[in-house]
MARVO-954373 format. One record per residue (C-alpha): x, y, z. Coordinates in pm, whole numbers, padded with zeros to 5 digits, always signed. Example, Ala and Ser with C-alpha at 12.3 -4.5 7.8 and 13.67 -1.06 7.14 Angstrom:
<sites>
+01230-00450+00780
+01367-00106+00714
</sites>
This chain:
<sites>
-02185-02087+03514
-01937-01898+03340
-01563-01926+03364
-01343-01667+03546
-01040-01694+03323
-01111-01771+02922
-00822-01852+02698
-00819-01668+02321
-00598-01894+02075
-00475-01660+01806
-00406-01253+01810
-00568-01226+01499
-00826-00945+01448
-01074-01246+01551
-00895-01339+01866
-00896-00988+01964
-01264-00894+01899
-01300-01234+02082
-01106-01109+02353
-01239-00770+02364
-01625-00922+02392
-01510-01166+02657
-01305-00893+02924
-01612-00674+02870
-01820-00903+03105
-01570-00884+03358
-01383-01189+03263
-01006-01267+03290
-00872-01285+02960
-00560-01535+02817
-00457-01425+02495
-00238-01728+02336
-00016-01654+02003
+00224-01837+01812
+00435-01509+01666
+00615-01239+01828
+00375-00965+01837
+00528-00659+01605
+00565-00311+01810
+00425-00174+01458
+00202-00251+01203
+00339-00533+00994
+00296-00859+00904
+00292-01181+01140
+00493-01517+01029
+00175-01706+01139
-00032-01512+00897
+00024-01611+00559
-00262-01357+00444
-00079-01072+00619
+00041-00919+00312
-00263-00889+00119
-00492-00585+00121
-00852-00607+00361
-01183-00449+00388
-01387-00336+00660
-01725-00348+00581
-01992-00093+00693
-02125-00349+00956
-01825-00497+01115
-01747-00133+01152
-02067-00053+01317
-01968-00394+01526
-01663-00311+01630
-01752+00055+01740
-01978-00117+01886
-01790-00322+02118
-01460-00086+02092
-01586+00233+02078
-01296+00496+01865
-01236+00192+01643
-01281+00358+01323
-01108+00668+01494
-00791+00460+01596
-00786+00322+01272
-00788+00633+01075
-00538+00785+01294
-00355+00498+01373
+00012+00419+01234
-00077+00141+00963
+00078-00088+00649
+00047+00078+00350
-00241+00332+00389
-00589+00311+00508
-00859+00463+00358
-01225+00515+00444
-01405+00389+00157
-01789+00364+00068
-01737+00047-00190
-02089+00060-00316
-02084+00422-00371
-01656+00506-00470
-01685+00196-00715
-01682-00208-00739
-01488-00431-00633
-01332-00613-00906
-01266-00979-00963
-01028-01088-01209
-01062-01016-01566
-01399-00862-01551
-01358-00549-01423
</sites>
């Protein structure tokens, strides 16, 4: 037996993809976080990593469309930190780890 009601700690992208997969099976969903959630994008108190750039691999995009389809849409279009750019990282170049790059 499943719960009615399941409780998400953290509004990370993690919590929400957690959050997302749990309300599509018709569950109530309890999102708890720590910080004030920004009306924009920027970064969180509670996430110390915040500032630093990320990657969306080609399968966590496939995942998320999955799950949220316009994902890669809404993040395109989206207002966003800094700039976001849709990359092929195996075909625009390497990534690059220290000094040898």
């Amino acid at each position: 037996m499943s719960p009615d009601r399941v409780v998400i700690i953290g509004a990370s992208t993690t919590g929400l993809f957690a959050a997302a997969a749990v309300a599509a099976s018709d569950r109530s969903v309890v999102i708890l976080e720590r910080d004030e959630l920004p009306s924009d994008a920027a970064p969180r108190p509670g996430v110390p990593q915040g500032r630093q750039p990320h990657v969306f691999l080609h399968r966590g995009v496939l995942a998320a469309e999955e799950l949220l389809p316009g994902f890669r849409r809404d993040l395109l279009d989206g207002p966003h930190l800094g700039g976001l750019r849709d990359r092929d990282i195996g075909r625009d170049g390497r990534h690059r780890c220290g000094s040898h790059g």
